[in-house]
C-alpha positions in Angstrom: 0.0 0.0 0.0 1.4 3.2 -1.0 2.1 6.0 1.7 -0.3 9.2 1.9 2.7 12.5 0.9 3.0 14.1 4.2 1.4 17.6 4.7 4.9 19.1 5.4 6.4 17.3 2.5 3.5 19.2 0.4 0.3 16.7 0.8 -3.2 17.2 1.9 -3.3 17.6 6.0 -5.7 15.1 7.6 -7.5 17.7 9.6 -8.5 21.3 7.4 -10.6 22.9 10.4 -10.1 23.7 13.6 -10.7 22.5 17.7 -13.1 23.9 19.4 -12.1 27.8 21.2 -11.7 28.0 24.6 -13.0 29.8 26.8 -16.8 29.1 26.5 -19.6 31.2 27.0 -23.1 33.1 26.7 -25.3 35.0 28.4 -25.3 33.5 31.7 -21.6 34.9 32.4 -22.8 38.4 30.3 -25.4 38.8 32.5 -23.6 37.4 36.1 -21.2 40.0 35.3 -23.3 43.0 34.5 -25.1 41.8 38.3 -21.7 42.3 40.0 -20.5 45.6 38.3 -24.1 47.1 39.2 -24.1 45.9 42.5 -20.8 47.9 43.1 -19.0 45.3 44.8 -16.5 44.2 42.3 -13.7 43.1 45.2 -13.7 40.4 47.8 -14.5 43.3 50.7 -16.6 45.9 50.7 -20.4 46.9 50.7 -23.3 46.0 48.4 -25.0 48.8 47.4 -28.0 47.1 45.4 -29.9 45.4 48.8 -31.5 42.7 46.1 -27.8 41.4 45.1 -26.4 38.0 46.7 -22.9 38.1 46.6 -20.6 36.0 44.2 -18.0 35.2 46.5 -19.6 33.1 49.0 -21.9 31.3 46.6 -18.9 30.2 44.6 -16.9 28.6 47.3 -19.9 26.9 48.4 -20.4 25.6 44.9 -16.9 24.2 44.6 -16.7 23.1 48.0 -19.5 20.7 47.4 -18.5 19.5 44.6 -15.3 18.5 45.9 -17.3 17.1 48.9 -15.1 19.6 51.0 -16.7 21.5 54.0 -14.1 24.3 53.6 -12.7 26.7 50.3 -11.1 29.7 50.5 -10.6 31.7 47.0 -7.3 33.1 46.4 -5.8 35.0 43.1 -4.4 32.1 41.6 -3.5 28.2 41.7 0.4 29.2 42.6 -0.5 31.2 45.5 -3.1 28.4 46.7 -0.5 26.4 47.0 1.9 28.4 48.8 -0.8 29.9 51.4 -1.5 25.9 51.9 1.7 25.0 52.7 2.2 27.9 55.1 -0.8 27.1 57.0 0.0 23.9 57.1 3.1 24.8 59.3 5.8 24.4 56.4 8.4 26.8 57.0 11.3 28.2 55.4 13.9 25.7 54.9 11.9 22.8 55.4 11.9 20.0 53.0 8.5 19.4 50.4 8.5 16.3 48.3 7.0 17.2 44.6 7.0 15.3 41.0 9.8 17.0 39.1 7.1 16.5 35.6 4.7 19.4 36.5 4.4 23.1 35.9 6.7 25.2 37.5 4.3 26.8 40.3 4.1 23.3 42.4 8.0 23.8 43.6 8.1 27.6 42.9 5.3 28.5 45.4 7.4 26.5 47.9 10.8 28.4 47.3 8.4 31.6 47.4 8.1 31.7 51.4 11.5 29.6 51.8 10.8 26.3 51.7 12.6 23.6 49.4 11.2 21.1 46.7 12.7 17.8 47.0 12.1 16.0 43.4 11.0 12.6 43.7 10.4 10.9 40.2 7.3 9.1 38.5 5.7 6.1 37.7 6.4 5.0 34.3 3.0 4.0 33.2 1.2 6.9 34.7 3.5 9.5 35.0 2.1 10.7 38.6 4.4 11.1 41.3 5.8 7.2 42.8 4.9 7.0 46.3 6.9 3.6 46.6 9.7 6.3 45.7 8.9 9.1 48.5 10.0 7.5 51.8 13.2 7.6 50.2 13.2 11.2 50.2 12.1 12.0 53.8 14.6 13.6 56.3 14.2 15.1 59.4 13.4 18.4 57.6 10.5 16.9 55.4 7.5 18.3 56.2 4.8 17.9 53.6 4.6 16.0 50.0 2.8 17.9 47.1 1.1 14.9 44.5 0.2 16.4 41.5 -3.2 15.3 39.8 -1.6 15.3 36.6 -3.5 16.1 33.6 -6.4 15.5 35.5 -5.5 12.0 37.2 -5.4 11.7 40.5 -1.9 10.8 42.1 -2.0 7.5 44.0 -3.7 9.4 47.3 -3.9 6.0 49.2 -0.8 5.1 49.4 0.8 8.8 49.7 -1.5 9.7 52.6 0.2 6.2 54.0 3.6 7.3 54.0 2.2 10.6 55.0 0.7 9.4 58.5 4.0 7.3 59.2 6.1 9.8 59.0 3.7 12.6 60.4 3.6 14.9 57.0 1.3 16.9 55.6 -0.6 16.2 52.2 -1.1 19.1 50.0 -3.2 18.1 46.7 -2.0 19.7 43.8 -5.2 19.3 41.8 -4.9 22.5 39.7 -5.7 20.1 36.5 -8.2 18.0 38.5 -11.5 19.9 39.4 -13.9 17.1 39.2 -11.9 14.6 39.7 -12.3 11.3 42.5 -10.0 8.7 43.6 -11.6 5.4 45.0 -14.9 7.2 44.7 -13.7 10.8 46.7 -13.6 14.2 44.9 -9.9 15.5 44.9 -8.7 18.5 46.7 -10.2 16.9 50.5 -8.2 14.0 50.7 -5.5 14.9 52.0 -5.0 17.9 54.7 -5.6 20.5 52.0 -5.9 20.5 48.3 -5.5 23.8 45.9 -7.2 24.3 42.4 -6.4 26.7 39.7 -8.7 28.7 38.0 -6.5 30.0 35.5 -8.1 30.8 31.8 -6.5 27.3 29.9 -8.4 25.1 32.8 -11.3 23.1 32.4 -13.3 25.5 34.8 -12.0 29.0 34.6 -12.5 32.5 35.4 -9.4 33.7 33.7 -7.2 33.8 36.8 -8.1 32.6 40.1 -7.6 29.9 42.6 -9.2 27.7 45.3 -8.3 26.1 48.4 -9.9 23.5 50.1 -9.6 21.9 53.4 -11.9 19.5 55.8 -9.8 20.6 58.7 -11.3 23.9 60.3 -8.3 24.7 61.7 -6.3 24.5 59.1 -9.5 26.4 57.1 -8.9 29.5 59.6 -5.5 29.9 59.3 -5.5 29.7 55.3 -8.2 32.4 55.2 -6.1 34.5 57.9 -3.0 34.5 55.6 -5.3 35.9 52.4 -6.6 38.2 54.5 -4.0 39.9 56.0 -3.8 38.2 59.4 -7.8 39.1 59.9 -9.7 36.3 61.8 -13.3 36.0 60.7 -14.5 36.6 64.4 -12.7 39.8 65.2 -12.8 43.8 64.7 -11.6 44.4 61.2 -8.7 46.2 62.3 -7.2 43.2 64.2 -4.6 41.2 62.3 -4.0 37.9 64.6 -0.8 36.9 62.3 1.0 38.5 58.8 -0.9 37.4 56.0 -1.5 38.8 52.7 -4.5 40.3 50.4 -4.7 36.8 48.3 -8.4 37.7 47.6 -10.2 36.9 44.7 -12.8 39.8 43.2 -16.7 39.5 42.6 -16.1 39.8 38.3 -14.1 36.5 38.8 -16.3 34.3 41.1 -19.2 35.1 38.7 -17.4 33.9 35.6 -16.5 31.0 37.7 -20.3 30.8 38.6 -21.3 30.5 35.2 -19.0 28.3 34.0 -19.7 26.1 36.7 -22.9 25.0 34.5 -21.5 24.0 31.8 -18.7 21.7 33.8 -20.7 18.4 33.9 -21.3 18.6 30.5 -18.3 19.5 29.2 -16.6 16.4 31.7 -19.1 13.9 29.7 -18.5 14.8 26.5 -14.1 15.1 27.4 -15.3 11.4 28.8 -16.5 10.0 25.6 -13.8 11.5 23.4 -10.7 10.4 25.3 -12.5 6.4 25.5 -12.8 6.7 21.9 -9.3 8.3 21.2 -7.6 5.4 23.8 -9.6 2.7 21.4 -8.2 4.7 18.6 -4.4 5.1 19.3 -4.3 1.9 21.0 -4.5 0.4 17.6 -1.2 2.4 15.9 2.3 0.3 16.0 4.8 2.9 18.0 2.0 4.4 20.1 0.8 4.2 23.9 -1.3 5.3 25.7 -0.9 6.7 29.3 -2.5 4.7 31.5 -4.8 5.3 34.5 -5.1 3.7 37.5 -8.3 1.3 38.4 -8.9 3.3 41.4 -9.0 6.6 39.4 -13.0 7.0 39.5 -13.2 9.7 37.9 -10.6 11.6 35.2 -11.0 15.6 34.8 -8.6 14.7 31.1 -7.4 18.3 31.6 -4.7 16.8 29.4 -5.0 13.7 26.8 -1.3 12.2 27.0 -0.1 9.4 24.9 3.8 8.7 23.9 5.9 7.2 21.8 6.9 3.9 22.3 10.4 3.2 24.0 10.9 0.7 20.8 10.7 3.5 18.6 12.2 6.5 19.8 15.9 5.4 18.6 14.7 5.9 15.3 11.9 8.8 15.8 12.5 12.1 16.8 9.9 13.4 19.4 10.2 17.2 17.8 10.1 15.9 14.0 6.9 13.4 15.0 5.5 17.1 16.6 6.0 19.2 13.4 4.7 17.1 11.5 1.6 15.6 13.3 1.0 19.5 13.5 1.4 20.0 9.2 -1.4 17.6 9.7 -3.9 19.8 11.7 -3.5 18.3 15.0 -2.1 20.8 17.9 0.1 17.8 19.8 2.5 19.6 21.8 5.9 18.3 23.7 5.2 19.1 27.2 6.7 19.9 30.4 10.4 20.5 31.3 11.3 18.5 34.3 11.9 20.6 37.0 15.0 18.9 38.4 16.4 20.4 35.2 14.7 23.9 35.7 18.1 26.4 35.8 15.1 28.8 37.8 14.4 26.2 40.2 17.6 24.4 40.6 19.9 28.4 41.1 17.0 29.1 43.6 17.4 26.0 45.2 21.1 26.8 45.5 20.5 29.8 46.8 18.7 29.1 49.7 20.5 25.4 50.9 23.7 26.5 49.9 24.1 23.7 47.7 23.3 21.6 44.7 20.9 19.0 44.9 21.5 16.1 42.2 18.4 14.7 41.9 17.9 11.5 40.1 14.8 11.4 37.9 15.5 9.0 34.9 11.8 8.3 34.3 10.5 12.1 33.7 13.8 13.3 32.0 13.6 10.0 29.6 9.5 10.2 29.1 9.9 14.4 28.5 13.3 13.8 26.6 11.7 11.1 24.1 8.1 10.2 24.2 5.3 12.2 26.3 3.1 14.0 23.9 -0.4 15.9 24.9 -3.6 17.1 23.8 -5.0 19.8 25.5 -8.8 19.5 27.2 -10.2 21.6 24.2 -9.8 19.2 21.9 -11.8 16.8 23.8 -14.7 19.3 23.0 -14.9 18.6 19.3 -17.2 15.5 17.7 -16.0 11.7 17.5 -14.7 12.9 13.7 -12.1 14.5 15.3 -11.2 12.0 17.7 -10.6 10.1 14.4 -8.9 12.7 12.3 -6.5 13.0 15.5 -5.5 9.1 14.9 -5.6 9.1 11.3 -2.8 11.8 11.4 -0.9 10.1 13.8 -1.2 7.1 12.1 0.0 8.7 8.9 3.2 10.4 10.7 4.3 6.8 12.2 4.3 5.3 9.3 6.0 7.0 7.2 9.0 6.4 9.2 
């Protein structure tokens, strides 16, 4: 059978038209909006001046507290601070030892070297590429005082085991599920399973406001003291001049927690439909010589598929280039993209590090620097919004790419 011409060697691309945009919207978030700027409170303080207007604020966390099955959520200005403000109320302090995957973005170690504190890179599992908690009691010292798994892409990290090792060692458990809002391990919601959990709200995620974040706890101690540090050191209970501790104004504003309202109605929908096109793309690539698929944990009950990841075989990258397979599965109208950077290999990260321990910190992460180096490839959640046709445009090109290698 003779080989389809590539598109970058001049053929016909696969795909002609496009994904689907992202953000979404209509009138609900028009109209939410217009509420808030006519109300007159547009900030996370200050009075209502229309008596008929409920504000934004409150409603939100409520909303994204229960669907997390949390009892707590504090909003804050963005996923990178939610994770710093959770770590600081969760006692970390600076120069203490946090445990994160080195294959993440950036903000999971840098909101720890914000205040101080030091990420300890611990690698991942091959199959899954979530952090490996048979790999993290390794890492503990006396210093360690919290591990940060990452629900990457929208999977949940392995939170049995991790809170496990956790309790043994007395740590606390901060949920990175900034890709995750929706998602459930063995049945729970993410973001309550361990002593905290943080969310970003950040334009690119599946539920967005354009920037924003969440916090969520069970523990209402822990709950007080992460409100306390985004509001300046205010308790809820006292004068509004008394500042109990030094905190900072992390709040988010009215404008955001509507969009975030609105969008909130469209979630479930747009999780089914994400759902049914990854399934179908999994059945798809699963059937190309040279391709795998990222696999998910049995106990993963539910996948937010903030990311679709898939790589390139082990037995194939010796003779395929990750960024030729790229630009050309691109020529063909499909927006794969390479990925994240390790972090043990960030010069930000690893100079910062330096700078603050007083030396450098040789950390061994075969697995992410080989799978980033050679073979993880993503989708991002948009394209799960398009029609099945898509889902087998997406393989066809794929296909195409592999074999004419």
């Amino acid at each position: 059978m003779e080989k389809s011409t590539l598109a970058v060697e001049g053929g016909v691309p696969v795909r002609k038209v496009g994904f689907p945009a992202w953000p979404i919207f209509g009138p609900m978030e028009e109209q939410l909006i217009l509420d808030v700027i006519r109300s007159g409170k547009w900030g996370g303080t200050g009075t209502v001046h229309s008596p008929e207007y409920t504000p934004k604020l409150p409603e939100m966390e409520r909303r994204f507290a229960d669907l997390h099955d949390a009892t707590h959520a504090i909003s804050v200005v963005n996923g990178t601070v939610a994770i710093t403000v959770a770590l600081q109320a969760a006692g970390v302090k600076p120069g203490d030892e946090v445990i994160v995957p080195p294959y993440t973005f950036i903000a999971t170690a840098a909101a720890a070297l914000a205040f101080g504190a030091i990420p300890v890179f611990v690698d991942i599992e091959e199959d899954t590429l979530l952090l490996d908690p048979d790999q993290v009691a390794g890492a503990i010292t006396s210093r360690t005082k919290a591990i940060i798994p990452v629900h990457l892409a929208g999977a949940p990290a392995n939170m049995s085991r991790i809170n496990e090792v956790a309790a043994v060692h007395k740590l606390r458990v901060i949920e990175d599920a900034a890709q995750a809002v929706g998602a459930s391990w063995e049945g729970r919601r993410v973001g309550a399973i361990g002593d905290f959990g943080t969310f970003s709200l950040q334009s690119s995620k599946n539920l967005n406001s354009g920037e924003g974040g969440i916090i969520l706890t069970n523990n209402p101690e822990l709950a007080e003291i992460a409100w306390s540090l985004c509001n300046v050191g205010r308790s809820r209970s006292g004068a509004w001049y008394q500042h109990d501790r030094i905190g900072q104004n992390y709040r988010m504003t009215e404008l955001q927690a509507a969009i975030a309202l609105a969008q909130m109605s469209r979630l479930e929908e747009q999780m089914l439909l994400r759902e049914s096109n990854a399934k179908l793309l999994t059945e798809l690539l699963g059937q190309i010589d040279g391709i795998t698929v990222v696999k998910t944990d049995p106990r993963v009950t539910r996948h937010a598929n903030h990311l679709y990841m898939f790589k390139l075989d082990s037995t194939v990258t010796a003779r395929i280039d990750k960024n030729d397979f790229i630009r050309k599965v691109n020529a063909e109208g499909i927006p794969i993209s390479y990925g994240y950077v390790p972090l043990n290999r960030n010069e930000a990260i690893v100079n910062a590090t330096r700078a603050l321990t007083g030396e450098d910190r040789p950390y061994n992460c075969p697995v992410s620097e080989r799978l980033s180096d050679k073979e993880v490839l993503w989708l991002s959640q948009n394209v799960l919004l398009a029609d099945e046709q898509a889902m087998h445009d997406i393989a066809a090109a794929i296909r195409k790419v592999m074999e004419s290698y």
